[in-house]
N, C-alpha and C positions, 0 to 999 in steps of 0.2 A: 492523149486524153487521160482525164485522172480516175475516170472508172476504170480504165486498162492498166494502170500503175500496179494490180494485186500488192502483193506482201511488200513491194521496195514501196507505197504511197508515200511512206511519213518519211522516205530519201528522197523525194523529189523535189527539184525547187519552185516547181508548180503548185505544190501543196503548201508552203508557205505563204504566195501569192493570194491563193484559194481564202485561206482561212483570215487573212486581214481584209478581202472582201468581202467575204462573209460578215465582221463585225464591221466592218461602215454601214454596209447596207441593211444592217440588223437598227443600227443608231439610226439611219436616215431615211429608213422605211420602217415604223416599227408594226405597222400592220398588216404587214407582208412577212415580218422577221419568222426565222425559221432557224433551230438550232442547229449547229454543224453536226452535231451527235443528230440528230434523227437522220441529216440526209447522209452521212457516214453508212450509219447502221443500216440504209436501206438499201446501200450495195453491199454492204459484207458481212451481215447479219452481227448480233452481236458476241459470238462466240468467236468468227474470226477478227472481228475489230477489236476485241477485249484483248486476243491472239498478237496481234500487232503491234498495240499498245503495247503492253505486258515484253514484248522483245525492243521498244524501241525505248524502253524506259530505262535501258543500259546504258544508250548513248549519251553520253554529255551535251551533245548540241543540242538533241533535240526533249532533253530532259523539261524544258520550261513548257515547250508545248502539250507533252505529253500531261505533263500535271494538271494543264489546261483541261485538255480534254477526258481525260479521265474525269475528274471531279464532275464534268459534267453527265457523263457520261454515268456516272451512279447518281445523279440528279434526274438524269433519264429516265435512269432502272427505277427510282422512287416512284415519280409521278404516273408511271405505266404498269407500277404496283406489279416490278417482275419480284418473283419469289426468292428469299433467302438462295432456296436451294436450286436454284437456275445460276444465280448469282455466283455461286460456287463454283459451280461447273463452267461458267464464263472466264471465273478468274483461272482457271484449271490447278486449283486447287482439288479438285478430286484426282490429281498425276501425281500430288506433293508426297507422299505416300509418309515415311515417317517423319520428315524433314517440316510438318504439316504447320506444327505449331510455331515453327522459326521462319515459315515463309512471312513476308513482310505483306503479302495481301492477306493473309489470314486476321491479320487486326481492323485493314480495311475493311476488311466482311462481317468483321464483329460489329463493326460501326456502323454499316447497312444494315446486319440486321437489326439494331436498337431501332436505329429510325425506322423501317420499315413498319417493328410492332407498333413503335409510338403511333404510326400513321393509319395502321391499319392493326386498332386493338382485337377485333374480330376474326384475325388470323394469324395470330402471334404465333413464334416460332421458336424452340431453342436452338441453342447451337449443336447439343448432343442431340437433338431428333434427326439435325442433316447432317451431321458425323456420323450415323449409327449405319446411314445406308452404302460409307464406305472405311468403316474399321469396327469390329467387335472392341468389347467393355477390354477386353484381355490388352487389346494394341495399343490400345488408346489410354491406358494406365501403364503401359511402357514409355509411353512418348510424355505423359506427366513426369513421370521420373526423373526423365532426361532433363527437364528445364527446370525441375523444382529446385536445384537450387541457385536460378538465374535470380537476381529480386525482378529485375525486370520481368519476369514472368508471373510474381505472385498472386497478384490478381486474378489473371486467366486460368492458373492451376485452379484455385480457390472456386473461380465459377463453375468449372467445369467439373469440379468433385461433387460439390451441392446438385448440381443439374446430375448427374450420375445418381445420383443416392435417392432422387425423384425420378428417374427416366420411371424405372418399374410399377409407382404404384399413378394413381389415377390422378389430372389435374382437377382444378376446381369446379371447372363445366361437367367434366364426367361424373364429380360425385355429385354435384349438383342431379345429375340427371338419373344416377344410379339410384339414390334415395326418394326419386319420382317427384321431386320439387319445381320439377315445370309444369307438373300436369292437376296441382291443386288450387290453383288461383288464389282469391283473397286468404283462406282457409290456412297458406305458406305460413302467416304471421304467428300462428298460434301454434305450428305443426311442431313437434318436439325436437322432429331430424333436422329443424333450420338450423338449432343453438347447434347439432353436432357439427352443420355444414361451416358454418361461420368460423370453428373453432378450428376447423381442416383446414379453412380457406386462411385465416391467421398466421397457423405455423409454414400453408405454403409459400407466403407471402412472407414473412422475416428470413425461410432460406431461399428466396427466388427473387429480389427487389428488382430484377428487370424485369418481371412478369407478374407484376400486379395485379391481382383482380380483387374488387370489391361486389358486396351484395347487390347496392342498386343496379350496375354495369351489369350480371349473371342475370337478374328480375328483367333487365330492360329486354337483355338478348332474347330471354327464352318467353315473355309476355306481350314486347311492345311496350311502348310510353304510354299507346292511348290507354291501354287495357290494367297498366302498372298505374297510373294516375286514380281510377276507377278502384283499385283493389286498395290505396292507399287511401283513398276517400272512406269505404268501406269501411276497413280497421280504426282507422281514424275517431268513431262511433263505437266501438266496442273499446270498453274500461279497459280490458287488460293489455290490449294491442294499442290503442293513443297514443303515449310517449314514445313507441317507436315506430308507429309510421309516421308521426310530426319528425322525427329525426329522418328518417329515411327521405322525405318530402324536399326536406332542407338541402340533402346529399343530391336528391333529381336534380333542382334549380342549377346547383351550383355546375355537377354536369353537361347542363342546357348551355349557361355559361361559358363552360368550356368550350362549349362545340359552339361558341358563336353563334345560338341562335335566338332569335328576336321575337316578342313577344307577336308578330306577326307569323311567325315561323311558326311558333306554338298554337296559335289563334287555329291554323290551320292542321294541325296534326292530331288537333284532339279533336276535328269533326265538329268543331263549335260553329262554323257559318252555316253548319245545317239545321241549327235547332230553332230559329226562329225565334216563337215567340217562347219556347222554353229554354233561352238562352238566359238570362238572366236569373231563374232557379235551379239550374242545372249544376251540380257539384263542382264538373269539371270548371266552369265558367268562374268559381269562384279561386279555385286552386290557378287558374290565367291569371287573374287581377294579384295575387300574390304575386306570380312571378314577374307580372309587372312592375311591381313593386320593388321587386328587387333588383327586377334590371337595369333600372331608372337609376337605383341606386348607386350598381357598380359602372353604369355605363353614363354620367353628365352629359357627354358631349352627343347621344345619342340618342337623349331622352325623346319618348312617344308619348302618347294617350291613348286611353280607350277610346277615345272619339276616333283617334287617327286611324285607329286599326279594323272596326268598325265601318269606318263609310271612307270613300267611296267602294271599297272593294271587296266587301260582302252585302250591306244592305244600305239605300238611298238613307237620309238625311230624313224625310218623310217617315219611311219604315220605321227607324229608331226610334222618333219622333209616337209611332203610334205605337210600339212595345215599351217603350218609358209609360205612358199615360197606364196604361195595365198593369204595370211594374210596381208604380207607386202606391196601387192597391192594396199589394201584396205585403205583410208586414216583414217576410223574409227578404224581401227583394228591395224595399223601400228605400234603404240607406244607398246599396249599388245606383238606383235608378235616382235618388238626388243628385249623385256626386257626376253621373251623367248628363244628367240635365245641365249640370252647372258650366260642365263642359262645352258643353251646346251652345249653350245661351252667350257664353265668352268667347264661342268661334265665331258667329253671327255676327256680334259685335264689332269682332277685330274685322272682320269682312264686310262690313258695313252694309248685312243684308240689311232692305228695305222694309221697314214696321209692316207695309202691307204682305209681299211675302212672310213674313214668318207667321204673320195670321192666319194665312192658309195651311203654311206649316202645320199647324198648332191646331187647325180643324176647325176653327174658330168661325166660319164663316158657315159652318151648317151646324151651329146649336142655337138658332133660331131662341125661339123665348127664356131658352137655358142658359144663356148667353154672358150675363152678370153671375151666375152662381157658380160656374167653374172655374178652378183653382188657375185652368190654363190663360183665364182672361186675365188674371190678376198679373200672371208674371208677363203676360206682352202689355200692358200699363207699364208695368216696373221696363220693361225692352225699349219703349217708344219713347220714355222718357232720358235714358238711357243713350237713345240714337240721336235723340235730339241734342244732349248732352255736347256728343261727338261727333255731331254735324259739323261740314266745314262751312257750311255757307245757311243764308235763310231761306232760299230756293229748296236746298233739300228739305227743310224745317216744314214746310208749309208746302210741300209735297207731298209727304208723308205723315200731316197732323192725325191727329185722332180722327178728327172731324171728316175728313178726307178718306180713311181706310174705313170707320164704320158707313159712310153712304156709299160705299162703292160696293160694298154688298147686302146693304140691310135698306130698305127703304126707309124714307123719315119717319112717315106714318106709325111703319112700325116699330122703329126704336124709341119711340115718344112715346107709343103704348109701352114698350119693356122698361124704360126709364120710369116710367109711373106706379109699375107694378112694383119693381124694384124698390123705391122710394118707402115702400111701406114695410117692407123687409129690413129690420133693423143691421142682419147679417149684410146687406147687399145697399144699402142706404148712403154710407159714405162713398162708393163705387160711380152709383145711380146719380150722386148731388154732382162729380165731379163730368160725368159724361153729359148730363143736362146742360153745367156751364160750358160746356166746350163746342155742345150742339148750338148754342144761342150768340155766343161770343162770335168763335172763330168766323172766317169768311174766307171761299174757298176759291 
């Protein structure tokens, strides 16, 4: 059996057999499929499978496989977010003692850890923080010596001198935190120790390009998006801070962006399906319609709506429907809630809701004598017309007439009193002549 194989596994001819089983069945089942590397590592952990590897990687036969599985095998260690400095110790590179920098997985590990930080910017690593815990400054400027004058090595010399000449003083987070810049909220933008932080954060940054950190990435870590959104609204209003939290604003999206997240992803992180009916004057809610805006932009093939984001999956089609009508009141809110509306009215459309529902929709069927004067009666006039337009047949037509939706909730009686009243109202007049003709003509 091939769990009994120990250290001879990758000599057996068993394990060649194993391993092109493994990929059919990974192609022919892919719901089932299961890496070699995980079920490998879960008999021989990865310290001796790294172990194994690493001795079998001298053979010439079994060279093709081993590159095989290695590569996956740091594909592993990524997505399991094992640490640089585990990684090390797997390749036994903590044994290489001076010989450290000429080992040939030492470049390998360089190359795990880039990716590692890229993947995991929240736990970035250099390469001298996990050299330090097996060679002092003193060794480790001996073994520079030695390769400096490889070219092949100039690179590596180079990083590793920069990274030395920073080990000692403090990264960007630390001064970030040592100058108390997490604990002042919006206040940050005006604070005097930001320009000194930014100005540290720059120079660490042109001598450390694999360890980049920027302001809004430091703000997000140490505040939160919801709470950074909020302090960036804030300054936003105050004269002296504006141009740069509209820059900094600009710098989140783009961020958002990166991290692939969708204006649905955002909808919910700023705690926007909780605000109701103070959803639409709500700061944050407007810094969302920007970034929809921009997403829309960089993203064609993936374009959304506020409508889509909206309904079903935080509030009914109704809801919306009755925070628009309060929305339009408001002169701050008034523009957002047209361009929602408009949205509305053209999903409806395309869906071929039925004139009498969206009447109900629209509330229409309990404002009783009020019923001509609101603005909402006018656009399902403008709807019904509309549907009729885009009727496929005259069955729909004269199912859904005027004439038809208003008796089915208003008695004759009384829309012939409202139609009269109306009549005299010069604002509701032309409304009033057209419901009259429609009440006497049609036939139902």
């Amino acid at each position: 059996m091939l769990e009994k194989a120990g250290d001879n596994l990758l000599e057996s001819p068993q394990f060649a057999t194993w391993i092109s089983y493994a990929d059919k069945f990974n192609v022919k089942i892919p719901r089932k499929s299961q890496s070699k590397i995980s079920v490998l590592t879960e008999y021989y952990r990865d310290e001796g499978l790294s172990k194994m590897l690493l001795t079998a990687e001298r053979s010439p036969q079994k060279s093709s496989i081993v590159r095989k599985l290695q590569a996956e095998q740091f594909y592993h260690w990524l997505t399991t977010k094992t640490t640089p400095s585990d990684v090390f110790v797997f390749l036994m590179l903590n044994k290489a003692g001076d010989k450290l920098l000429d080992n040939p997985q030492f470049s390998a590990w360089i190359t795990y850890l880039d990716d590692f930080n890229k993947k995991n910017p929240e736990n970035k690593m250099s390469i001298v923080s996990v050299l330090k815990d097996y060679c002092n400054n003193e060794k480790l400027e001996k073994m520079l010596e030695v390769v400096k004058p490889l070219p092949t090595s100039e690179k590596i010399v180079k990083r590793l001198g920069t990274e030395q000449k920073w080990m000692n003083k403090e990264t960007p987070d630390e001064f970030f935190k040592g100058l108390k810049l997490d604990q002042v909220g919006v206040n940050v933008f005006s604070s005097p120790q930001l320009k000194k932080w930014i100005n540290y954060m720059k120079a660490y940054n042109k001598d450390n390009p694999k360890y980049q950190t920027t302001l809004i990435a430091t703000l997000a870590k140490y505040y939160g998006n919801r709470k950074l959104v909020q302090m960036i609204n804030a300054a936003k209003n105050v004269e002296s801070t504006a141009p740069f939290a509209k820059r900094l604003e600009s710098e989140q999206f783009q961020v958002w962006l990166k991290n692939q997240w969708t204006p649905g992803d955002i909808f919910k992180l700023m705690n926007l399906d909780d605000l109701d009916d103070k959803l639409f004057s709500s700061p944050a809610f407007v810094t969302w319609t920007k970034y929809l805006s921009v997403f829309n932009m960089e993203n064609p093939t993936k374009k959304t709506t506020l409508l889509a984001t909206l309904t079903p999956n935080y509030y009914s089609e109704k809801r919306v429907v009755q925070l628009l009508t309060r929305a339009t009141t408001i002169p701050s809110t008034e523009s957002i809630a047209a361009k929602l509306h408009a949205e509305l009215y053209q999903h409806w459309l395309a869906m071929m809701k039925p004139p009498a529902s969206v009447f109900t929709m629209l509330n229409l069927h309990t404002e009783g004598n009020k019923l001509f004067t609101t603005p909402q009666f006018r656009t399902w006039l403008q709807y019904n017309d509309d549907f009729a337009i885009k009727a496929v047949s005259k069955e729909d037509i004269a199912t859904d007439s005027l004439k038809t939706t208003l008796t089915g909730f208003y008695e004759t009686s009384a829309l012939t009193r409202m139609v009269e009243t109306a009549m005299k109202d010069p604002s509701t007049k032309t409304i009033a002549t057209r419901v009259k003709g429609e009440l006497l003509n049609n036939t139902t």
